[in-house]
N, CA, C and O atoms as CSV, one atom per row, in Angstrom:
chain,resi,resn,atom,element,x,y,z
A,1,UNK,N,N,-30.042,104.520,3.633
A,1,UNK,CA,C,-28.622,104.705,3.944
A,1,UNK,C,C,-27.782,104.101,2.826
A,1,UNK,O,O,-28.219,103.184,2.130
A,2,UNK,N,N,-26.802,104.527,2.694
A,2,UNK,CA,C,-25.524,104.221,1.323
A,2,UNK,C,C,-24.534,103.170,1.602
A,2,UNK,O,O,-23.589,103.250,2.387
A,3,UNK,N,N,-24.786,102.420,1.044
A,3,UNK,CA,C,-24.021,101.122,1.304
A,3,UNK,C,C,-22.647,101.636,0.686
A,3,UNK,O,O,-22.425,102.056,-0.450
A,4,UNK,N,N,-21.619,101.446,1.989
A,4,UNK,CA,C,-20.357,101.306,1.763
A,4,UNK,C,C,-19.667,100.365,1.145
A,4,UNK,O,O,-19.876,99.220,1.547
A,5,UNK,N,N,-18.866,100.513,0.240
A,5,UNK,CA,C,-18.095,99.400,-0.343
A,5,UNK,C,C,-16.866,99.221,0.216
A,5,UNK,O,O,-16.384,100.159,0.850
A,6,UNK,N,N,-16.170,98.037,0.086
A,6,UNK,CA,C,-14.973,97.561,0.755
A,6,UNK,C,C,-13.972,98.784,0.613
A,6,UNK,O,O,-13.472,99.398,1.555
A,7,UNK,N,N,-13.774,99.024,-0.732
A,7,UNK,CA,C,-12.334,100.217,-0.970
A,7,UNK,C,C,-12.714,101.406,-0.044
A,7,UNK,O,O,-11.768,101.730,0.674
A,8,UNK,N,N,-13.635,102.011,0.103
A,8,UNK,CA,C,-14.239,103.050,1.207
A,8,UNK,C,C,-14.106,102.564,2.405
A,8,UNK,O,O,-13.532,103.347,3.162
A,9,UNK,N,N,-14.456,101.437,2.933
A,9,UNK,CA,C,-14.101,101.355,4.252
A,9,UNK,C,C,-12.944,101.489,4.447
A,9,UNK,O,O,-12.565,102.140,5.420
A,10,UNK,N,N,-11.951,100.835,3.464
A,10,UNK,CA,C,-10.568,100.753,3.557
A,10,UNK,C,C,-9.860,101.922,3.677
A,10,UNK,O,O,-8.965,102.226,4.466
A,11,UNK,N,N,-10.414,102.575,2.733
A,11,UNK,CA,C,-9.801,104.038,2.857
A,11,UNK,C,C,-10.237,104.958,3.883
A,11,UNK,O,O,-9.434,105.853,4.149
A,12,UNK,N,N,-11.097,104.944,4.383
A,12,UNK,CA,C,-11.541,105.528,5.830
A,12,UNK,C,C,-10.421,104.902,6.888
A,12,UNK,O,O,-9.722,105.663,7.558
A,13,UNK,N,N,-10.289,103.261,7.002
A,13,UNK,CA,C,-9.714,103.177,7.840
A,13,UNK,C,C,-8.582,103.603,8.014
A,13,UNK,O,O,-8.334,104.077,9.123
A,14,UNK,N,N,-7.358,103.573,6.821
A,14,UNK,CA,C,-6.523,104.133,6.642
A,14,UNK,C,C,-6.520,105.785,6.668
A,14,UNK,O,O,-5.609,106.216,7.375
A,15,UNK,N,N,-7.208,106.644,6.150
A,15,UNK,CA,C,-7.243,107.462,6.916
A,15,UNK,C,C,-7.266,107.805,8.106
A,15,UNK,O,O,-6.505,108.634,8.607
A,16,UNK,N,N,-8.182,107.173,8.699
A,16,UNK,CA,C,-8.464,107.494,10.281
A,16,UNK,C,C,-6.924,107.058,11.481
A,16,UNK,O,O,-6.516,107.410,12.588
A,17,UNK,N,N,-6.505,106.064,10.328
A,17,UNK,CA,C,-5.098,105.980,11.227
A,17,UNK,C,C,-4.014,106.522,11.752
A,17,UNK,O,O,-3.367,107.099,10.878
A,18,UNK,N,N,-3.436,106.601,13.018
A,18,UNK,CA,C,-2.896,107.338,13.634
A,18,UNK,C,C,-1.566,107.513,13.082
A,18,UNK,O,O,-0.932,106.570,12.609
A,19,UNK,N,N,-1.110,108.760,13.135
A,19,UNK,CA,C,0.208,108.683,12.316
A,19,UNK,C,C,1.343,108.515,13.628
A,19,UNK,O,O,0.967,109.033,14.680
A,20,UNK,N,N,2.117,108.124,13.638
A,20,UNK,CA,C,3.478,107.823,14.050
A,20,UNK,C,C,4.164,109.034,14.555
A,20,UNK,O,O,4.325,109.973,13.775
A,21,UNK,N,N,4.599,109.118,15.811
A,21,UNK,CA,C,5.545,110.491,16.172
A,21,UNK,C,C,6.543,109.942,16.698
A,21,UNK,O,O,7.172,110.705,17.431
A,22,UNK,N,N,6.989,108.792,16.605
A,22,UNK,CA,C,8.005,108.713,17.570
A,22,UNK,C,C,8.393,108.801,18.991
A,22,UNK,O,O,9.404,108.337,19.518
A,23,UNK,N,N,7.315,109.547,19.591
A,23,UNK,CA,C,7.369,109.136,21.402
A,23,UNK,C,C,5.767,108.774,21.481
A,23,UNK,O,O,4.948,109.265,20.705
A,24,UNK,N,N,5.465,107.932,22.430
A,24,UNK,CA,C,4.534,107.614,22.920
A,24,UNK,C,C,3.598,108.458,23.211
A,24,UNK,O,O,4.246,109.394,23.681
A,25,UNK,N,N,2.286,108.814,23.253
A,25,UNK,CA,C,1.052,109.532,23.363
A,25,UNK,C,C,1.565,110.996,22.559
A,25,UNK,O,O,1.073,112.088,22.843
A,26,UNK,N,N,2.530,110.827,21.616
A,26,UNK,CA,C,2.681,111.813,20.859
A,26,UNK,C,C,1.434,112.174,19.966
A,26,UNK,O,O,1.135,111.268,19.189
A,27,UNK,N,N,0.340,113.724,19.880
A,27,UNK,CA,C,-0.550,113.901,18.973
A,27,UNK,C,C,-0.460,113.864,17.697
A,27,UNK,O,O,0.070,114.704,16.969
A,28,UNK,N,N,-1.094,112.666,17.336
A,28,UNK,CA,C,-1.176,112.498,15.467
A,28,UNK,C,C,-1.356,113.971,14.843
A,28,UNK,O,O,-2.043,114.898,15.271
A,29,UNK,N,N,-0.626,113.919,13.833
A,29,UNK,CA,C,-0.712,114.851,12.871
A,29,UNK,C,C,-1.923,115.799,11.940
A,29,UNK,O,O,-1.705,116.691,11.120
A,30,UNK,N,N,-2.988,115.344,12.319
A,30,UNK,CA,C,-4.109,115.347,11.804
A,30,UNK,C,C,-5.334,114.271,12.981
A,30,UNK,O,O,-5.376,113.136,13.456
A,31,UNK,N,N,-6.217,115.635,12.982
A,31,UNK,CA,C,-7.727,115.395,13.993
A,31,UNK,C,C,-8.365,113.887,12.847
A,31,UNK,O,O,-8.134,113.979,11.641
A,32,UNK,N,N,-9.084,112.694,13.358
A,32,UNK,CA,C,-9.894,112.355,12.643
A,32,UNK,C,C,-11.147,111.694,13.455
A,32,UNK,O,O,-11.059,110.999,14.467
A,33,UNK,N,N,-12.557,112.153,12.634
A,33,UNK,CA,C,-13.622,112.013,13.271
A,33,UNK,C,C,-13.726,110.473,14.156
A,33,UNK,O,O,-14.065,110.181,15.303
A,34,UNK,N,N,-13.260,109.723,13.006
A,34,UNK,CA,C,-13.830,108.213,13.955
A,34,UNK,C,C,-12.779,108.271,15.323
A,34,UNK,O,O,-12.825,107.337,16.124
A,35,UNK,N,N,-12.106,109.084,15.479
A,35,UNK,CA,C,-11.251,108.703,16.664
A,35,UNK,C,C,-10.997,109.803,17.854
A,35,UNK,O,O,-10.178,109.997,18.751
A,36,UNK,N,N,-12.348,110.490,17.256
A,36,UNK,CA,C,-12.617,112.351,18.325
A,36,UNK,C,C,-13.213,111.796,19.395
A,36,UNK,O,O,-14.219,111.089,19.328
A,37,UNK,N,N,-12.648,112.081,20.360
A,37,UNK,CA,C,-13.853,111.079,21.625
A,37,UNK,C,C,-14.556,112.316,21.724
A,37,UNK,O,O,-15.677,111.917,22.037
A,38,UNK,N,N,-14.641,113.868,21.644
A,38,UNK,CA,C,-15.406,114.717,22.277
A,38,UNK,C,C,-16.687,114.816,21.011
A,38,UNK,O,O,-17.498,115.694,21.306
A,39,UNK,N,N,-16.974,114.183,19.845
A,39,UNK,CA,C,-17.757,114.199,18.953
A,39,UNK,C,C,-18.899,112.996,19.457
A,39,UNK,O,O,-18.536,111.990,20.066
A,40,UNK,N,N,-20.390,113.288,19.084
A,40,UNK,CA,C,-20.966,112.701,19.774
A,40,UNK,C,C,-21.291,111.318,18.220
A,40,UNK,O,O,-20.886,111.385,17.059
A,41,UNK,N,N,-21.845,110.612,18.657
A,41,UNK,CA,C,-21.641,109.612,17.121
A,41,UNK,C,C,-22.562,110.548,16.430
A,41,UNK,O,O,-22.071,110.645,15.305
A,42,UNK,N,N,-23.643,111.302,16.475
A,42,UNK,CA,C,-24.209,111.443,15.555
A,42,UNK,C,C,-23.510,112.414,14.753
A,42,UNK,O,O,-23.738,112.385,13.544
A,43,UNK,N,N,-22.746,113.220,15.176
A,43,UNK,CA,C,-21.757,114.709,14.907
A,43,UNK,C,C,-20.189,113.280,13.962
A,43,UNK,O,O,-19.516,113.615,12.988
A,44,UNK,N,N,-20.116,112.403,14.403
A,44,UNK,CA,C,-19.282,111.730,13.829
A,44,UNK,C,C,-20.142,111.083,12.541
A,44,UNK,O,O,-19.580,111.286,11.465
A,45,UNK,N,N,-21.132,110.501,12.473
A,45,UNK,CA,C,-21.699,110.319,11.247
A,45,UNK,C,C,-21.919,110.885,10.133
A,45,UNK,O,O,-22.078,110.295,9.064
A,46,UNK,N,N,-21.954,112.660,10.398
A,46,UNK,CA,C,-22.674,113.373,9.729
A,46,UNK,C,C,-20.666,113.702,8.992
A,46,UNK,O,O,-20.407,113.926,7.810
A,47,UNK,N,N,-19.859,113.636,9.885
A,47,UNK,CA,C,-18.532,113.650,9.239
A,47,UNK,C,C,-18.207,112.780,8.257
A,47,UNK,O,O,-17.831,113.227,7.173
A,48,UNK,N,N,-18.297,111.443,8.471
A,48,UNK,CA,C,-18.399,110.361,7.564
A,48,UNK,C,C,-19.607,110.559,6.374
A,48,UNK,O,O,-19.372,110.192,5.222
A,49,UNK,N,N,-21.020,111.214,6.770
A,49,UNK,CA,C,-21.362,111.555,5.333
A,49,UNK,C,C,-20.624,112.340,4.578
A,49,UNK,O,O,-20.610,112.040,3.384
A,50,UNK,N,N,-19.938,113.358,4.943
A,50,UNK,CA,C,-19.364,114.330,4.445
A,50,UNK,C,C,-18.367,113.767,3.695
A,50,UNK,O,O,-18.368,113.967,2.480
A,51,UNK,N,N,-17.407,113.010,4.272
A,51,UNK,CA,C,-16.495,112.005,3.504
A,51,UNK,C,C,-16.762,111.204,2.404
A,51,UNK,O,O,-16.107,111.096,1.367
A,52,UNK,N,N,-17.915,110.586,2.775
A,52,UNK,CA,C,-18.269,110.157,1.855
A,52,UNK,C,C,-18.990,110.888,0.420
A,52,UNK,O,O,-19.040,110.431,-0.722
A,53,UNK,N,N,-19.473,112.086,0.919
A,53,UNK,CA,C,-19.864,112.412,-0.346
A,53,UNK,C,C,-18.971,113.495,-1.116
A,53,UNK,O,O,-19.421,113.982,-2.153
A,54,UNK,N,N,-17.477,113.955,-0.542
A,54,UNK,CA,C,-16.997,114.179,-0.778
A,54,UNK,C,C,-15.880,113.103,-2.220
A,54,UNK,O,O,-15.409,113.381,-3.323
A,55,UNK,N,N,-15.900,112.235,-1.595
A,55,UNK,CA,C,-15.622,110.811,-2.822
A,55,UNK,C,C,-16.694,110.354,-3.919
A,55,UNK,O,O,-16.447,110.045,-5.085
A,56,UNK,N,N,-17.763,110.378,-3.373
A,56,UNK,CA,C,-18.652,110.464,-4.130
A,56,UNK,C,C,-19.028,111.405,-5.296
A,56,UNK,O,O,-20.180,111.836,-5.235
A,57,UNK,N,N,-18.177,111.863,-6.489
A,57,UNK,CA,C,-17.870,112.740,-7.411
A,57,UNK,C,C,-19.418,112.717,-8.494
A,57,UNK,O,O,-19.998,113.677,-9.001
A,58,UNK,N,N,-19.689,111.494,-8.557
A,58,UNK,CA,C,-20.865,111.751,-9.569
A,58,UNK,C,C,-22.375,111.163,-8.748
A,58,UNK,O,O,-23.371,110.823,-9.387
A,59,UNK,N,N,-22.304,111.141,-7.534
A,59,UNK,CA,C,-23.370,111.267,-6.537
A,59,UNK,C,C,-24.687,110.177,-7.359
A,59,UNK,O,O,-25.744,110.398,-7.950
A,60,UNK,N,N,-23.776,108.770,-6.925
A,60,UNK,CA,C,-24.193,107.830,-7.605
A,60,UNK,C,C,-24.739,106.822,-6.845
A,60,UNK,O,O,-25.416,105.855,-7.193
A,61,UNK,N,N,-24.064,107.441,-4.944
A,61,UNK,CA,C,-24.169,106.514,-3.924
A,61,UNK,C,C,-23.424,105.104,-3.883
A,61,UNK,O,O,-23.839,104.147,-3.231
A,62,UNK,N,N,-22.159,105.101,-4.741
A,62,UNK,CA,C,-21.113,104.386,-4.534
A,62,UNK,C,C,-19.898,105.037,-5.055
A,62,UNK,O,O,-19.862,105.786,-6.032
A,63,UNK,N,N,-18.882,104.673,-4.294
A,63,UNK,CA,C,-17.647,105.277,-4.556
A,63,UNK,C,C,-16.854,104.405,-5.584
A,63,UNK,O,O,-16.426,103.342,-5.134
A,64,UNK,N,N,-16.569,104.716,-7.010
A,64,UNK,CA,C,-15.802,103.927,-8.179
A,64,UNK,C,C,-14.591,103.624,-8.086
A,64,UNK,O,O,-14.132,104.503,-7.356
A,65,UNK,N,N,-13.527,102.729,-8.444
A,65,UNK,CA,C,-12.471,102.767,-8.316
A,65,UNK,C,C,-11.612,104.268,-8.425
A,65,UNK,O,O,-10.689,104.790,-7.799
A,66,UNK,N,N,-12.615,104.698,-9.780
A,66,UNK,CA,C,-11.856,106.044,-10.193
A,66,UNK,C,C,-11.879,106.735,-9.789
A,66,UNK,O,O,-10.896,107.472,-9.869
A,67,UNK,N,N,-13.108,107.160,-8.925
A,67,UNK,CA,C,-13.305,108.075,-7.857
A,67,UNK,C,C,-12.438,108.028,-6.455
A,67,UNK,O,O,-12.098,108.970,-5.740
A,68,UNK,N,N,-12.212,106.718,-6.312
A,68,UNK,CA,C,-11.222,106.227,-5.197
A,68,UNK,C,C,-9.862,106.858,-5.494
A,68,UNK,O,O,-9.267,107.604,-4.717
A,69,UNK,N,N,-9.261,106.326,-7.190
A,69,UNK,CA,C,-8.057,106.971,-7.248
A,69,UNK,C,C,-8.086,108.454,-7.612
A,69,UNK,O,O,-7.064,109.117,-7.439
A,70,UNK,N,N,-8.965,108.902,-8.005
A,70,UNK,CA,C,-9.131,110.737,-8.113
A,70,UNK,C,C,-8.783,111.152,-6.915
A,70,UNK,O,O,-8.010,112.109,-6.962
A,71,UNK,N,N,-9.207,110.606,-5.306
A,71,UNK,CA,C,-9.324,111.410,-4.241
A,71,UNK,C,C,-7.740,110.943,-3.712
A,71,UNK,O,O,-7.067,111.655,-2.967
A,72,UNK,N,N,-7.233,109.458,-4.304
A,72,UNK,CA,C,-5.602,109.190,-3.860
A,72,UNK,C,C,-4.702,110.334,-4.111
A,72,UNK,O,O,-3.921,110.913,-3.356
A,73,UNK,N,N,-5.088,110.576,-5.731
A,73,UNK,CA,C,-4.137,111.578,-6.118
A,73,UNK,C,C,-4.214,112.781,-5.834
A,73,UNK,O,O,-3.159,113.412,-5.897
A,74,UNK,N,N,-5.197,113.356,-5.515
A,74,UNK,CA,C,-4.966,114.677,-5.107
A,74,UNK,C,C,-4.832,114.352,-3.449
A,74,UNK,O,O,-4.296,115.268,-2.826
A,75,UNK,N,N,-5.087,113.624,-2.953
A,75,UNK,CA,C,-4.272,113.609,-1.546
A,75,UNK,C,C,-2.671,113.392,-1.643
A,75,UNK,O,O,-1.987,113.952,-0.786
A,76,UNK,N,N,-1.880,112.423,-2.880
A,76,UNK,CA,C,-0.835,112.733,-2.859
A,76,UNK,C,C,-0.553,113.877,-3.192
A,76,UNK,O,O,0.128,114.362,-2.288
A,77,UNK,N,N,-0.724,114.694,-4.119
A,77,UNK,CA,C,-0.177,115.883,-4.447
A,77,UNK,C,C,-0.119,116.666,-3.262
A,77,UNK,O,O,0.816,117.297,-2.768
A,78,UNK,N,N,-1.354,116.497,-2.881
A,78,UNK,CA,C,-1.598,117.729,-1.137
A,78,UNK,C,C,-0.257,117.325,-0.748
A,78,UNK,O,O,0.572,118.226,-0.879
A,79,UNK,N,N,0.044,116.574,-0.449
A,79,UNK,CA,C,1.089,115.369,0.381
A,79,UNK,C,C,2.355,115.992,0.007
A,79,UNK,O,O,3.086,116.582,0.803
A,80,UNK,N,N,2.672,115.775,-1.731
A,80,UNK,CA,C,4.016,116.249,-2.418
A,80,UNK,C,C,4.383,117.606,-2.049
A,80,UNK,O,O,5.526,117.903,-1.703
A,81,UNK,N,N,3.069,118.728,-2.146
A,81,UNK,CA,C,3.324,120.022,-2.568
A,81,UNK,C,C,3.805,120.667,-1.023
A,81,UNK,O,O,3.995,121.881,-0.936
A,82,UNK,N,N,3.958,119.913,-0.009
A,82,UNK,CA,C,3.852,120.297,1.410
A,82,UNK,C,C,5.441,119.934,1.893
A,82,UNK,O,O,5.838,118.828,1.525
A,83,UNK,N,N,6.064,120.480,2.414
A,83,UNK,CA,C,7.018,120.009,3.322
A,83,UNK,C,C,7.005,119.104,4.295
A,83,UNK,O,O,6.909,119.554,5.436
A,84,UNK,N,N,7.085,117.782,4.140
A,84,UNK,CA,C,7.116,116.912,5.643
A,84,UNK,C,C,7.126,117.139,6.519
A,84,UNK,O,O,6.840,116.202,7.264
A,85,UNK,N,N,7.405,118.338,7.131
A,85,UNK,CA,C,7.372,118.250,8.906
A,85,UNK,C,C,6.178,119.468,9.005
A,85,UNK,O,O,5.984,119.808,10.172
A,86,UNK,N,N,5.340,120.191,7.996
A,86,UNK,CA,C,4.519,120.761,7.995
A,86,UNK,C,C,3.845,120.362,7.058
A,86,UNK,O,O,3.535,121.135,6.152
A,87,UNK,N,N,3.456,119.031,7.062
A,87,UNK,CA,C,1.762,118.277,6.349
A,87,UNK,C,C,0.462,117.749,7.635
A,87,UNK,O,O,0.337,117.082,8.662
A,88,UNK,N,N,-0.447,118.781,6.481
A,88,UNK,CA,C,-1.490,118.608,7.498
A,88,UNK,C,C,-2.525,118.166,6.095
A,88,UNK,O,O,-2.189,118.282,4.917
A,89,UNK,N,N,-4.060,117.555,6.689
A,89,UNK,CA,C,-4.504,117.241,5.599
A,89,UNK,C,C,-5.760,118.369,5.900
A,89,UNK,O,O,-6.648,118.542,5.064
């Protein structure tokens, strides 16, 4: 198994975080695996491999800073190129 490094957890967690709507039990903006209750863990693991080897650019079995900020920036751009009240990731 692939040892996670701190910036990956971090960034998972922050991903996985719920976005903000402004009323209470309002649905986040975006599905995320660690927080699907109808996914069974193993169907959630195999998501988190996916994540992970999706960051994983030179399939080295650790995620680099640079690889960390490669996947920031094109999530900002996703982010920029989108209209705010229709961003999805």
């Amino acid at each position: 198994m692939k040892t996670l490094l701190l910036p990956v957890a971090m960034l998972l967690a922050l991903a996985s975080a719920p976005v903000v709507a402004g009323e209470p039990g309002a649905m986040p903006m975006h599905a995320c695996p660690m927080h699907d209750a109808s996914l069974s863990a193993e169907e959630r693991a195999k998501a988190m491999d996916a994540m992970f080897a999706m960051l994983d650019a030179d399939k080295d079995g650790s995620i680099s800073r640079a690889e960390f900020d490669a996947h920031h920036a094109m999530m900002r751009a996703k982010h920029d190129a989108t209209d705010a009240g229709e961003h999805k990731h």
